[in-house]
VOBA-1610 file (N, C-alpha, C; in pm, whole numbers, padded with zeros to 5 digits, always signed):
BEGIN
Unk+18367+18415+12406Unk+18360+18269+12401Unk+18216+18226+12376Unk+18112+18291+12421Unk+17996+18194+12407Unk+17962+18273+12288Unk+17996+18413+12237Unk+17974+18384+12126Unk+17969+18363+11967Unk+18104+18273+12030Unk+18155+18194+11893Unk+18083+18036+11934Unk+18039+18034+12048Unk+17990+17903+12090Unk+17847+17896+12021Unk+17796+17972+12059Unk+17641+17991+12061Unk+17577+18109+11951Unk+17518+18057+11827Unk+17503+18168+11736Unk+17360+18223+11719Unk+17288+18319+11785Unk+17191+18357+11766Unk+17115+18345+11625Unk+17173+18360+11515Unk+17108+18317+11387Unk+17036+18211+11370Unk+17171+18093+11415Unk+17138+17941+11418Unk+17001+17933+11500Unk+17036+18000+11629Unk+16861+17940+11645Unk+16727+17991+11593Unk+16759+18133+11588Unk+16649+18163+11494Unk+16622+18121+11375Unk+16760+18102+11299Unk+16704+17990+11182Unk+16634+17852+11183Unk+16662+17819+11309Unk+16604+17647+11327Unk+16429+17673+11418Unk+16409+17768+11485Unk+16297+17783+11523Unk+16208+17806+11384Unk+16262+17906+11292Unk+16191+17953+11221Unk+16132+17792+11137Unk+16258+17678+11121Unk+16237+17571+11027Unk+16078+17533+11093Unk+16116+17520+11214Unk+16022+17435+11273Unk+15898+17481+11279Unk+15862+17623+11273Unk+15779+17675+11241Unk+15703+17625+11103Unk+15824+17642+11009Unk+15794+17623+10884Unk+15674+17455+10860Unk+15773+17366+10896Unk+15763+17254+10934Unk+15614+17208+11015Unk+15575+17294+11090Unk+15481+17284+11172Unk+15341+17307+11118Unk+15348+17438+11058Unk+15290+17485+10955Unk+15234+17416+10820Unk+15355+17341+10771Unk+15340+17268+10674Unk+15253+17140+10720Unk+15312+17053+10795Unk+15225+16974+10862Unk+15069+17006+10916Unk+15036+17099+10933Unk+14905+17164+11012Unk+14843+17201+10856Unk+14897+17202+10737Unk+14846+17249+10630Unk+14786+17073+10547Unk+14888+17016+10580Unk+14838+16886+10547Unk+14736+16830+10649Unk+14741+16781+10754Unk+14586+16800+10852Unk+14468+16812+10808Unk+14482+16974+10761Unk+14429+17092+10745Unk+14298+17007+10589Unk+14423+17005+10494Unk+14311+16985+10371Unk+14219+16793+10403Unk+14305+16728+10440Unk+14245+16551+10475Unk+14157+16657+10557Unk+14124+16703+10680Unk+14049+16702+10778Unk+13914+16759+10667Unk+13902+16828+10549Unk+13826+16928+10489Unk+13751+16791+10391Unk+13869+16729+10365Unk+13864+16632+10230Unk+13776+16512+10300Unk+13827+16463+10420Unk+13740+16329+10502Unk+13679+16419+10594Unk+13624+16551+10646Unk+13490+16587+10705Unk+13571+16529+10838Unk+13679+16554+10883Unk+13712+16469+11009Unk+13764+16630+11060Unk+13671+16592+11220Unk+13657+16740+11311Unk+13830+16702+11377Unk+13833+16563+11422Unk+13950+16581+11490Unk+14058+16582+11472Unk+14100+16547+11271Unk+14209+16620+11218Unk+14213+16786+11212Unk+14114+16814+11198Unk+14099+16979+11204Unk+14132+17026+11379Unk+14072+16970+11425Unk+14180+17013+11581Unk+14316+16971+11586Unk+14355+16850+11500Unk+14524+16868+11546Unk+14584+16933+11474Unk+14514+16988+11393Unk+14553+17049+11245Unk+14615+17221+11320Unk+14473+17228+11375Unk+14479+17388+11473Unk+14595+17362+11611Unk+14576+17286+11653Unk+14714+17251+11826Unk+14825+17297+11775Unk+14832+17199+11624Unk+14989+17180+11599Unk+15072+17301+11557Unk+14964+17392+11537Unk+15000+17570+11532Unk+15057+17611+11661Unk+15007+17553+11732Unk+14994+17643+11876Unk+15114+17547+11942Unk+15127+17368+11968Unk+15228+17300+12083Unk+15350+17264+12029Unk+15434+17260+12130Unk+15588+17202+12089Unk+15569+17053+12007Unk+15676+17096+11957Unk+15710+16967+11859Unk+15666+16824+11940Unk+15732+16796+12033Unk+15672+16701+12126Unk+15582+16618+12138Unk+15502+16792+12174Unk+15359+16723+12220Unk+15306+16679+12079Unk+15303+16771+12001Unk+15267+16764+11853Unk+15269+16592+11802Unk+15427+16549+11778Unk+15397+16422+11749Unk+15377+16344+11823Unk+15359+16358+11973Unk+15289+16246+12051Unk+15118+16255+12027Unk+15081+16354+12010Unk+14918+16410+11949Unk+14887+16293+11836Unk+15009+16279+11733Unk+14980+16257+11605Unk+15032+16093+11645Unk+15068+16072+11723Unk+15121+15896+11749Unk+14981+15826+11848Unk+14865+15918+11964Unk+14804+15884+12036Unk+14730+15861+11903Unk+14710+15966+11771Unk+14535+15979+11742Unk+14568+15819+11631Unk+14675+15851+11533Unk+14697+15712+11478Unk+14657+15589+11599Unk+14705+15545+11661Unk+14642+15449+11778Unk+14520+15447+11796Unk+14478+15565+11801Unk+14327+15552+11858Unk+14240+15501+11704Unk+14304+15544+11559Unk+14218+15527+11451Unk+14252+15369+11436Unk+14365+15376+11453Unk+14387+15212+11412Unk+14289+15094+11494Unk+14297+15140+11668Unk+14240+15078+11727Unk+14077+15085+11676Unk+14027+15190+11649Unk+13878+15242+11568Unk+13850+15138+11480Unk+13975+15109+11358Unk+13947+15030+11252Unk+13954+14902+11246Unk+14028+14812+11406Unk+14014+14665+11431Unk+13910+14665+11488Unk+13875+14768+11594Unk+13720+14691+11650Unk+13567+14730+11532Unk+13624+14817+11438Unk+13484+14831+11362Unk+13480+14674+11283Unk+13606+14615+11253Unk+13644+14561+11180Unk+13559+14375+11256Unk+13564+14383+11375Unk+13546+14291+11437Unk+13436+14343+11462Unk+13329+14428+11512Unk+13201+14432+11484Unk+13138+14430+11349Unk+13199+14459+11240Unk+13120+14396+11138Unk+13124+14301+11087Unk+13256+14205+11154Unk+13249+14049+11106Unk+13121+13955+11238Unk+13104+14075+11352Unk+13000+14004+11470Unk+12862+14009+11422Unk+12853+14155+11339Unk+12727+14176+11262Unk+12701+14029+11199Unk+12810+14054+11089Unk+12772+13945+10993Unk+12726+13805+11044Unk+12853+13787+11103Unk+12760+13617+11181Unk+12673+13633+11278Unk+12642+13687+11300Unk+12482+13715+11448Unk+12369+13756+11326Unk+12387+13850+11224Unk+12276+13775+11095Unk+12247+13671+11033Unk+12402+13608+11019Unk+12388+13487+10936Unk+12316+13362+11037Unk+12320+13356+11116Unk+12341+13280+11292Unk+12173+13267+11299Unk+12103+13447+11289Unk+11987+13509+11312Unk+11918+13407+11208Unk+11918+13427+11061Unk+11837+13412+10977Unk+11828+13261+10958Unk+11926+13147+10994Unk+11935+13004+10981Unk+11885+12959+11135Unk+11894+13048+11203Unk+11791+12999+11356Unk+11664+13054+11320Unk+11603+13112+11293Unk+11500+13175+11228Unk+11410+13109+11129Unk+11493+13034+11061Unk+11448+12991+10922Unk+11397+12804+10992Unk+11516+12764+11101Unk+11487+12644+11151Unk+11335+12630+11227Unk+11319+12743+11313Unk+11228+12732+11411Unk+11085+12738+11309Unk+11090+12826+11189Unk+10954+12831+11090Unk+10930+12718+11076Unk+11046+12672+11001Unk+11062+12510+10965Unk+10941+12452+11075Unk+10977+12396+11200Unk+10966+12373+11338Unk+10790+12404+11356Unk+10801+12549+11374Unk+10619+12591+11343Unk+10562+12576+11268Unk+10584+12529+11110Unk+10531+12498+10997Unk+10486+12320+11075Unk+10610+12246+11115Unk+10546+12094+11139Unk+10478+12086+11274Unk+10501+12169+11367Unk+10441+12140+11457Unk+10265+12175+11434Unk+10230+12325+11341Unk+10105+12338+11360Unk+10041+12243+11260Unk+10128+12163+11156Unk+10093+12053+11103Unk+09982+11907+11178Unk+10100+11902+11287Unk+10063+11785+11351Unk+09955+11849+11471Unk+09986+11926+11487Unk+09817+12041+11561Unk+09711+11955+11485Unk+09654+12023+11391Unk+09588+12045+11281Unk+09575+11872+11291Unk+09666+11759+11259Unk+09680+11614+11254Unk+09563+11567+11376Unk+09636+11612+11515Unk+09567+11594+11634Unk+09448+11612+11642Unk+09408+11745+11591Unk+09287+11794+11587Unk+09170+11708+11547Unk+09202+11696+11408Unk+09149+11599+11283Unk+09131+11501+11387Unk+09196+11412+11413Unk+09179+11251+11463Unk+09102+11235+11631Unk+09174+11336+11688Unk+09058+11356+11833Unk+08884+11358+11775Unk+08869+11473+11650Unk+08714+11498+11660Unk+08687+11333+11571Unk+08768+11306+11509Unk+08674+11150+11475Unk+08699+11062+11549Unk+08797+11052+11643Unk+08762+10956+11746Unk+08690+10976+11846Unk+08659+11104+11842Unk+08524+11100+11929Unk+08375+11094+11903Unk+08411+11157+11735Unk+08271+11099+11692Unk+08224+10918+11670Unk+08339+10842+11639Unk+08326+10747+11652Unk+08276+10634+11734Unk+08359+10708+11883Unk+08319+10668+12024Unk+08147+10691+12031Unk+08121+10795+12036Unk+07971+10831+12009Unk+07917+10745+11915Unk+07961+10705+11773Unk+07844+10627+11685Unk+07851+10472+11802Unk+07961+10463+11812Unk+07964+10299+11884Unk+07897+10303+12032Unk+07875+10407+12090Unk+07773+10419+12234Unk+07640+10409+12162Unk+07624+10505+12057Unk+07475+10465+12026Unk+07417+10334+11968Unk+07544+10322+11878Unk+07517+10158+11799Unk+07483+10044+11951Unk+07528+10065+12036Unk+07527+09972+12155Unk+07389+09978+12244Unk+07377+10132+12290Unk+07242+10183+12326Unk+07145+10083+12213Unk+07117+10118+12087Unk+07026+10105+12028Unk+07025+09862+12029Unk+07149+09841+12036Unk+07126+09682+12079Unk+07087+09686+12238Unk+07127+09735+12282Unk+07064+09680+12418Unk+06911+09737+12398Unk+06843+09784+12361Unk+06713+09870+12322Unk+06636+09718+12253Unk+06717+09666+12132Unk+06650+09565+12027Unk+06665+09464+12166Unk+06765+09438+12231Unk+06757+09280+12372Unk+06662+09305+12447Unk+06599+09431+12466Unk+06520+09449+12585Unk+06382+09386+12507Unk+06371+09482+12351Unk+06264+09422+12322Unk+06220+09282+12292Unk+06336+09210+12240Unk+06349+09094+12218Unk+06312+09017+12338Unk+06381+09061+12479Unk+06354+08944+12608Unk+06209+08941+12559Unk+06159+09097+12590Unk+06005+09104+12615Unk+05891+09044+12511Unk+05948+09067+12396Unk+05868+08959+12319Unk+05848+08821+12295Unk+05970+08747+12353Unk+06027+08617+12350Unk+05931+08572+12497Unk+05884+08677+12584Unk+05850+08641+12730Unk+05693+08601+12667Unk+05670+08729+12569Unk+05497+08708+12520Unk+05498+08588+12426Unk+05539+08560+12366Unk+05539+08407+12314Unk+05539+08282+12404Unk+05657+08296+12515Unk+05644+08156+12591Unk+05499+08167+12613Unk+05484+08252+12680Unk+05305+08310+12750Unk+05207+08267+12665Unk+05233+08271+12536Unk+05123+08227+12461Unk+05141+08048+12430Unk+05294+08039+12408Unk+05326+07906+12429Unk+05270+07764+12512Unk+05277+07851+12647Unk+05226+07771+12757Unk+05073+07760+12791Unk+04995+07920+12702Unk+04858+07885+12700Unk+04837+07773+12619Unk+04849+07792+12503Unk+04850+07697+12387Unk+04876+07521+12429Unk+04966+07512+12457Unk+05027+07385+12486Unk+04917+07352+12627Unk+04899+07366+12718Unk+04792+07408+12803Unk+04680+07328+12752Unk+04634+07440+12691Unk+04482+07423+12613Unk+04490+07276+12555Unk+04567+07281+12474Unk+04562+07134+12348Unk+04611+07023+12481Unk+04627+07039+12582Unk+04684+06906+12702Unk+04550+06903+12738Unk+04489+07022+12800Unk+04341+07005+12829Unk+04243+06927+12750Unk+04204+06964+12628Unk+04148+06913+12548Unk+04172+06807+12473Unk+04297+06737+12521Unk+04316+06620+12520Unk+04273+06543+12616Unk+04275+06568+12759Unk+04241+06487+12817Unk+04113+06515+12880Unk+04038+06572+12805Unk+03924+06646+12789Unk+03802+06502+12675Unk+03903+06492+12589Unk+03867+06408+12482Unk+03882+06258+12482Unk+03957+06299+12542Unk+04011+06103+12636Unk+03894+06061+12722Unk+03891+06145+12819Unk+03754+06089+12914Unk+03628+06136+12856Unk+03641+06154+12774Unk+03486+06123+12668Unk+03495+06000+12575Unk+03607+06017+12525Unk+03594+05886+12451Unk+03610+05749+12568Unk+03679+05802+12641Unk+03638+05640+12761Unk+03512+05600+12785Unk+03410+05726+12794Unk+03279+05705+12862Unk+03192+05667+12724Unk+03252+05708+12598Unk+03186+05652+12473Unk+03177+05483+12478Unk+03347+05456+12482Unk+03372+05322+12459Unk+03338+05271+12589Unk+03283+05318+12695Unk+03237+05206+12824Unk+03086+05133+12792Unk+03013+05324+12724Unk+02912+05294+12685Unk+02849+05200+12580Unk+02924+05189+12498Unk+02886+05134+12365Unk+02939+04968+12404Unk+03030+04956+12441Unk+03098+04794+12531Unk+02992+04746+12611Unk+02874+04822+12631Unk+02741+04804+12750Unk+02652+04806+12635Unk+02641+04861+12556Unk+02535+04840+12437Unk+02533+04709+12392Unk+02676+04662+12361Unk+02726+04562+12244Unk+02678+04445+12320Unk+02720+04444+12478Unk+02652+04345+12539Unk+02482+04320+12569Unk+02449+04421+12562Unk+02270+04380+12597Unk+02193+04350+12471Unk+02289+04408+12357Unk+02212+04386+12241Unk+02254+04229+12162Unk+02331+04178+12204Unk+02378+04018+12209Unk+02334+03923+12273Unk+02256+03965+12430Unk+02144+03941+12476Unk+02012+03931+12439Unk+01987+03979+12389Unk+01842+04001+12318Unk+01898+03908+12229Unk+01932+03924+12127Unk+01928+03843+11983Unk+01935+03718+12007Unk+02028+03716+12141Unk+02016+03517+12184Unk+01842+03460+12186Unk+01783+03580+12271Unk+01654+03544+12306Unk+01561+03530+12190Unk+01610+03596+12080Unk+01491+03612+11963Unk+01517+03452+11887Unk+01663+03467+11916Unk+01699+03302+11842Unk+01617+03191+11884Unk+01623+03259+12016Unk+01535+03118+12093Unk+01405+03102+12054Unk+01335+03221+12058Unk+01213+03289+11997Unk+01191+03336+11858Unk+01204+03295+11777Unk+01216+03329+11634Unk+01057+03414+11642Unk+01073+03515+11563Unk+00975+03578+11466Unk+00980+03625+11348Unk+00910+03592+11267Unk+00952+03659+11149Unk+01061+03596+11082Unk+01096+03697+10970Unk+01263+03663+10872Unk+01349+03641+10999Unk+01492+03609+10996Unk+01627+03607+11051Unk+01700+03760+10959Unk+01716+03839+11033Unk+01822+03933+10953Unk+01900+03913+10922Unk+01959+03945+10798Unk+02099+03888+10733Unk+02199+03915+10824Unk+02308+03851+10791Unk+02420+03811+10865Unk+02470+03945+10888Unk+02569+03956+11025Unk+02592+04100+11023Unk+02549+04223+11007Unk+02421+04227+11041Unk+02352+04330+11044Unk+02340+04453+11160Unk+02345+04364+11242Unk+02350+04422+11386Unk+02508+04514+11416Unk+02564+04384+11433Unk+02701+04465+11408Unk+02757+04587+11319Unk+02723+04572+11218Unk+02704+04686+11107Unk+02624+04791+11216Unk+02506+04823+11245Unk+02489+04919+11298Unk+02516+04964+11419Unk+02587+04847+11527Unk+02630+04868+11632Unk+02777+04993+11607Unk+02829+04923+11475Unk+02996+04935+11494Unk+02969+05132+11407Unk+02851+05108+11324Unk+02836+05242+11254Unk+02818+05403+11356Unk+02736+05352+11469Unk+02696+05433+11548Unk+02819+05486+11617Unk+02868+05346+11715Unk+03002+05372+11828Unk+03149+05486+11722Unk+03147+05344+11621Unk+03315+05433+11512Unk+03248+05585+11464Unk+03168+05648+11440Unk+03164+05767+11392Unk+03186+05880+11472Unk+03157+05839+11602Unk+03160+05950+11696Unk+03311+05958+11795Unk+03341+05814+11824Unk+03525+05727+11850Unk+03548+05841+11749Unk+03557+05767+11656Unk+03706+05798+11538Unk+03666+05927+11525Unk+03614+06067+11513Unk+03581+06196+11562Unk+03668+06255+11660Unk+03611+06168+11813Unk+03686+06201+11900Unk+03834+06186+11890Unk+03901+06082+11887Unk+03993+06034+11847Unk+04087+06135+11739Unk+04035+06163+11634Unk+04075+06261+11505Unk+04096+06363+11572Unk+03989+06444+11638Unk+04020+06556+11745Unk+04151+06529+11831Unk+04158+06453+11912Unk+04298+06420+12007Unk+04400+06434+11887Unk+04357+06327+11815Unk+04556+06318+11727Unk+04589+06458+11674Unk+04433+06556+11663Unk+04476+06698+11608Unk+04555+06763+11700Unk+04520+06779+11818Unk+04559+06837+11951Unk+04673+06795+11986Unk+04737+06641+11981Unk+04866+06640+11999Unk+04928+06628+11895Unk+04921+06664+11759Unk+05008+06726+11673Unk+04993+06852+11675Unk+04905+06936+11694Unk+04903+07084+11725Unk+05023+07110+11874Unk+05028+07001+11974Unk+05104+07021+12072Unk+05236+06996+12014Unk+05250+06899+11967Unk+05390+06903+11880Unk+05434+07006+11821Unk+05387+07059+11727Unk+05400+07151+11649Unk+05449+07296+11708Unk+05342+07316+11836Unk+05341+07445+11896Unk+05462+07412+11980Unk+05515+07327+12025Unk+05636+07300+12107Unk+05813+07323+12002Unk+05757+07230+11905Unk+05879+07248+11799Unk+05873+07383+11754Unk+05799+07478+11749Unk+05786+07639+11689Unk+05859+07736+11827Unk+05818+07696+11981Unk+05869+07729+12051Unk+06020+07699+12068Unk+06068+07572+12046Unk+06212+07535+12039Unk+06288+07621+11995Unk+06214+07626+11832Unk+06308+07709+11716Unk+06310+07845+11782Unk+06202+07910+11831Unk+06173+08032+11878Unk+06325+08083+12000Unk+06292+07967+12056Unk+06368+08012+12187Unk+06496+07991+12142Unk+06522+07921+12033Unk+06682+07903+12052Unk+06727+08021+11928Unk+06656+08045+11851Unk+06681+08197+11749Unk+06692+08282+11879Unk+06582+08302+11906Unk+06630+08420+12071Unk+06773+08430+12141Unk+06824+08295+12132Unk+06948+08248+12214Unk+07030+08285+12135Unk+07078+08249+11995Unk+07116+08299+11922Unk+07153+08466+11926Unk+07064+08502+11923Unk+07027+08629+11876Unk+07100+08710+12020Unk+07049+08685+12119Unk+07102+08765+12248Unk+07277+08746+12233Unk+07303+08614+12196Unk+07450+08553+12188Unk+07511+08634+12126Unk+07432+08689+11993Unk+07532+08767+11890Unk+07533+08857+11935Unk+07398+08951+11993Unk+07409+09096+11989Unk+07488+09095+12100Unk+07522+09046+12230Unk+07630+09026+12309Unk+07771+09064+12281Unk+07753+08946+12173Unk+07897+08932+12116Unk+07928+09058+12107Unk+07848+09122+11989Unk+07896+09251+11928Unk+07903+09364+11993Unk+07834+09403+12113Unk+07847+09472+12262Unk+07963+09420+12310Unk+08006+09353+12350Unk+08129+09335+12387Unk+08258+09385+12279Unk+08254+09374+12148Unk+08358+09411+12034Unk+08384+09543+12070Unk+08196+09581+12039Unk+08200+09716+12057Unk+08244+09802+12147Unk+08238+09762+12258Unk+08300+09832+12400Unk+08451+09818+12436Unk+08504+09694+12364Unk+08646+09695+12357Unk+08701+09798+12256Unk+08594+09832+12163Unk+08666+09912+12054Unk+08675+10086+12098Unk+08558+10066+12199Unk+08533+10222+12255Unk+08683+10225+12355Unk+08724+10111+12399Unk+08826+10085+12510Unk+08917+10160+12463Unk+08965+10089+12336Unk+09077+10106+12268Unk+09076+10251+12205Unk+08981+10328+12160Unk+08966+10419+12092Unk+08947+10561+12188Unk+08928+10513+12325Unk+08956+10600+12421Unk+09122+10607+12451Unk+09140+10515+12442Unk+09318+10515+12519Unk+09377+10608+12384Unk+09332+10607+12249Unk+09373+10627+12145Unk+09381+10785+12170Unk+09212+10817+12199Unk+09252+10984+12175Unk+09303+11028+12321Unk+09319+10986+12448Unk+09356+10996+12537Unk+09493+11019+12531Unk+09498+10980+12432Unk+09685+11024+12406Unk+09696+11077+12321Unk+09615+11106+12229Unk+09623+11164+12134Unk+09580+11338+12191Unk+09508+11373+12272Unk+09462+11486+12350Unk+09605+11538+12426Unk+09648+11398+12465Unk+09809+11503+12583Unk+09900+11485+12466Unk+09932+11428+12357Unk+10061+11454+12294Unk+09984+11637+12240Unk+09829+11651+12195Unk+09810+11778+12115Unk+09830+11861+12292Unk+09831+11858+12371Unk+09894+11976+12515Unk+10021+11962+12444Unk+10110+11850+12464Unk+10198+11878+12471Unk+10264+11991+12342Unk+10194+11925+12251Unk+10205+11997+12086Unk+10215+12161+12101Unk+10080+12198+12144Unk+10087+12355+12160Unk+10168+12400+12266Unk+10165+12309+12350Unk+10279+12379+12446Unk+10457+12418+12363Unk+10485+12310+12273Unk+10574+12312+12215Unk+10564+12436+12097Unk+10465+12465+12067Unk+10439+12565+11942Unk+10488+12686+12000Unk+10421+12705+12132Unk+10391+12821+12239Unk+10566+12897+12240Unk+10643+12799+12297Unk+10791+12777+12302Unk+10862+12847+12150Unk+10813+12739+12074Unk+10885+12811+11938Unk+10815+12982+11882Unk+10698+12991+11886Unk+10666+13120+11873Unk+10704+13240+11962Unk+10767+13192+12066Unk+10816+13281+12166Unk+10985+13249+12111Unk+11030+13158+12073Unk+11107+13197+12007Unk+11181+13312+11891Unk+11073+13239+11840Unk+11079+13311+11686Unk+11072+13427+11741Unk+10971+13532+11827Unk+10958+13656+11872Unk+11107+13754+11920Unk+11169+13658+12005Unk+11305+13676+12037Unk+11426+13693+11912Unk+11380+13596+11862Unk+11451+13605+11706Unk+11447+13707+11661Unk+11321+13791+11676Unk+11270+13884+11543Unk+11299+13992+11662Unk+11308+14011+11803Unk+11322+14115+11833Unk+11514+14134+11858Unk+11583+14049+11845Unk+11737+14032+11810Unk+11773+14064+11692Unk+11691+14045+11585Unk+11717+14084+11446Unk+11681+14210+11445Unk+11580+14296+11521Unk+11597+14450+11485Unk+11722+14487+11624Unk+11729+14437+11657Unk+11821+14517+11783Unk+11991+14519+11686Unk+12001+14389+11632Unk+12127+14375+11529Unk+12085+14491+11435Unk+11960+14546+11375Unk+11963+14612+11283Unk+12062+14723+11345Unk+11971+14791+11489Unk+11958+14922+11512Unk+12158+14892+11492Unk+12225+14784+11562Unk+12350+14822+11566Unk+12414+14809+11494Unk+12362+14768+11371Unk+12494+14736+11281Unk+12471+14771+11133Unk+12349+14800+11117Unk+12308+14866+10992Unk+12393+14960+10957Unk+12453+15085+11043Unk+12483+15212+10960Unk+12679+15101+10933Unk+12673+15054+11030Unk+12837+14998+11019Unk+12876+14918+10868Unk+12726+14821+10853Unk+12777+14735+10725Unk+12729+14853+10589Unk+12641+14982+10604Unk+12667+15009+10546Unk+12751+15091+10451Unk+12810+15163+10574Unk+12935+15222+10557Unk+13013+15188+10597Unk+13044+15044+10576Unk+13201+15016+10656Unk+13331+15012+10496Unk+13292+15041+10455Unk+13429+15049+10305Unk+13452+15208+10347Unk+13380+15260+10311Unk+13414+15339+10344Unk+13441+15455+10455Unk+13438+15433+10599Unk+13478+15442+10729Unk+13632+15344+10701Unk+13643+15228+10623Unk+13784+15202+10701Unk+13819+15278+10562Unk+13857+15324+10460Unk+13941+15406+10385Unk+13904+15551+10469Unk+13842+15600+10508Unk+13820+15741+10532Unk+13935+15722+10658Unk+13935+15658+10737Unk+14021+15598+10828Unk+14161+15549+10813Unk+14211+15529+10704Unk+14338+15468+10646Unk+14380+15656+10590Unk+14297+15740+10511Unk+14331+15819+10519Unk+14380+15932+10605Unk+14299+15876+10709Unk+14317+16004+10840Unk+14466+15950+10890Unk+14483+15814+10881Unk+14597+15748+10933Unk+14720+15820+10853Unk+14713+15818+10701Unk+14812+15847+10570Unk+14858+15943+10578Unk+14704+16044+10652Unk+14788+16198+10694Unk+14821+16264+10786Unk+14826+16172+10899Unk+14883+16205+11035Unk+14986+16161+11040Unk+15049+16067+10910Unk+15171+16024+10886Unk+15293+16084+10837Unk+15232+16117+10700Unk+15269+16252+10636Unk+15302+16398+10695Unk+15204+16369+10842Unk+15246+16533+10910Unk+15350+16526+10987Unk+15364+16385+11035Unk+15492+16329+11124Unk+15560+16358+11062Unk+15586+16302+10940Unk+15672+16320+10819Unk+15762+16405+10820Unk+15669+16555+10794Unk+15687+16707+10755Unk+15782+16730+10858Unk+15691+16703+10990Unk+15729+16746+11134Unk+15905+16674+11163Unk+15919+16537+11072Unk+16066+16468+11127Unk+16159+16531+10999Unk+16131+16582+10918Unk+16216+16659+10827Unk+16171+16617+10664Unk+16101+16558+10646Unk+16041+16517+10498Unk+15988+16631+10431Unk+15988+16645+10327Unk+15991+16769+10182Unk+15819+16761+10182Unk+15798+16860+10193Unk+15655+16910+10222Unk+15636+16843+10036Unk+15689+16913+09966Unk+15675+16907+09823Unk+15634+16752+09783Unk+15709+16639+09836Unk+15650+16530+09801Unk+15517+16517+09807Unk+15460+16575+09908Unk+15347+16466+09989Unk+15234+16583+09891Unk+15259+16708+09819Unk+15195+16733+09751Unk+15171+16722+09626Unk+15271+16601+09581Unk+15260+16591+09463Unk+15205+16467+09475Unk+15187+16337+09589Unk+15122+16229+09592Unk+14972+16313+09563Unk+14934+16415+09655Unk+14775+16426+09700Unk+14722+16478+09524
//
């Protein structure tokens, strides 16, 4: 009974298939593993000599999985490559941008601090040098009154210097005029001689007194038109002075509002340039980060983008022929799969 049940041939014929089968499959492995340089088709290539059918195509169902899974995440690191370069080089390119205007307006700051401070400086000295011209000005304006008040002085003196001489002229000669009007009564009375022509006396009375009067007199009216004069020269004097202090004032005051203003100017103009380099400081430490992310992307993704065509076909192949060995292994004609290759 068992054996018409059970035919020893039969199984040796079906071990032997599977052999066959196994073989064949391990031969296909065998040349992809030689053809794509792939070590770990060449190990399943060698197992599948050696394990049960089983294990064999569970071998050949884990490694497909594992390539497939290989070829979505290469697949998704070289689309991460790509945008973390593309990402890299337009953040990169912004921040230059960024350091190009910021050391612009550096450079802006720079410029306008050193002339507003040279400016500040011309307008301290321009101011120094007026208060320098007011000092001299008080002091010369002081030596004029000084000479003013001698002057005016003098010519008051010698006016009334000239006054009480000419009083004591005209007291004197008013004492002449009378004794000599005296006498002549008496000669009238007493005649001698001719009568002198008419007006004679008088003529020399009036010749003597008016020459030395009208002298004195000429002298005074000189003295108080010289006092006039020296007073109206002082007027003009003192009020040009007045003038003059008024303006240079004025313009000390412009001037010091302008230093006001031109301080507050670079005073801000000094903390926006802190703030400026502080901001540069930032972006160049940027950019550094940039540039040390862009080689770190190199180190990882360089060999991927450059062999990624071909890693995922070398990979589609390893897939094609672990398929093909399934193939062999589920009963498929060895003969086909050598007439595809």
């Amino acid at each position: 009974l068992f054996t018409r049940t059970f035919n020893p041939a039969l199984l040796q014929m079906g071990s032997s298939e599977q052999d066959s089968r196994r073989q064949q499959a391990s031969q296909v492995l065998g040349k992809a593993a030689q053809r794509l340089h792939s070590p770990r088709l060449a190990t399943l290539a060698y197992q599948m000599k050696l394990d049960a059918f089983t294990r064999v195509k569970k071998a050949i169902d884990d490694m497909i999985a594992q390539l497939l899974k290989e070829k979505e995440d290469e697949i998704k690191h070289k689309d991460f490559c790509t945008g973390e370069f593309n990402a890299n080089q337009l953040h990169t390119e912004k921040k230059e941008r960024e350091e190009q205007d910021i050391t612009a307006k550096i450079e802006d700051l720079d410029m306008n601090i050193e002339e507003l401070g040279k400016a500040i400086e011309g307008l301290k000295k321009e101011i120094a040098e007026m208060q320098v011209q007011l000092k001299r000005a008080g002091e010369d304006r002081e030596k004029e009154n000084q000479e003013f008040q001698t002057v005016v002085a003098d010519q008051r003196e010698t006016q009334k210097l000239l006054k009480a001489a000419l009083q004591v002229l005209s007291d004197f000669y008013s004492k002449q005029g009378s004794a000599a009007s005296l006498a002549q009564q008496k000669k009238r009375q007493e005649p001698a001689g001719p009568a002198p022509p008419a007006g004679f006396e008088t003529y020399k009375k009036s010749s003597a007194s008016g020459g030395v009067m009208g002298l004195l007199q000429q002298i005074i009216n000189d003295a108080k038109a010289m006092e006039a004069e020296t007073i109206r020269a002082e007027e003009d004097a003192q009020k040009a002075y007045e003038d003059f202090v008024k303006e240079t004032n004025a313009s000390i005051e412009a001037k010091n509002k302008d230093i006001i203003n031109k301080s507050e100017i670079k005073a801000k103009a000094e903390g926006d340039l802190v703030e400026a380099k502080e901001t540069k400081e930032g972006i160049v430490l940027e950019l550094e980060q940039l540039s040390n992310y862009n080689a770190q992307l190199h180190t990882s993704c360089d060999f991927v983008l450059k062999n990624f065509d071909l890693r995922q076909t070398a990979r589609d192949e390893e897939v094609e022929a672990l398929r093909q060995a399934k193939a062999i292994l589920s009963g498929a004609k060895f003969e086909e799969f050598l007439q595809e290759a």
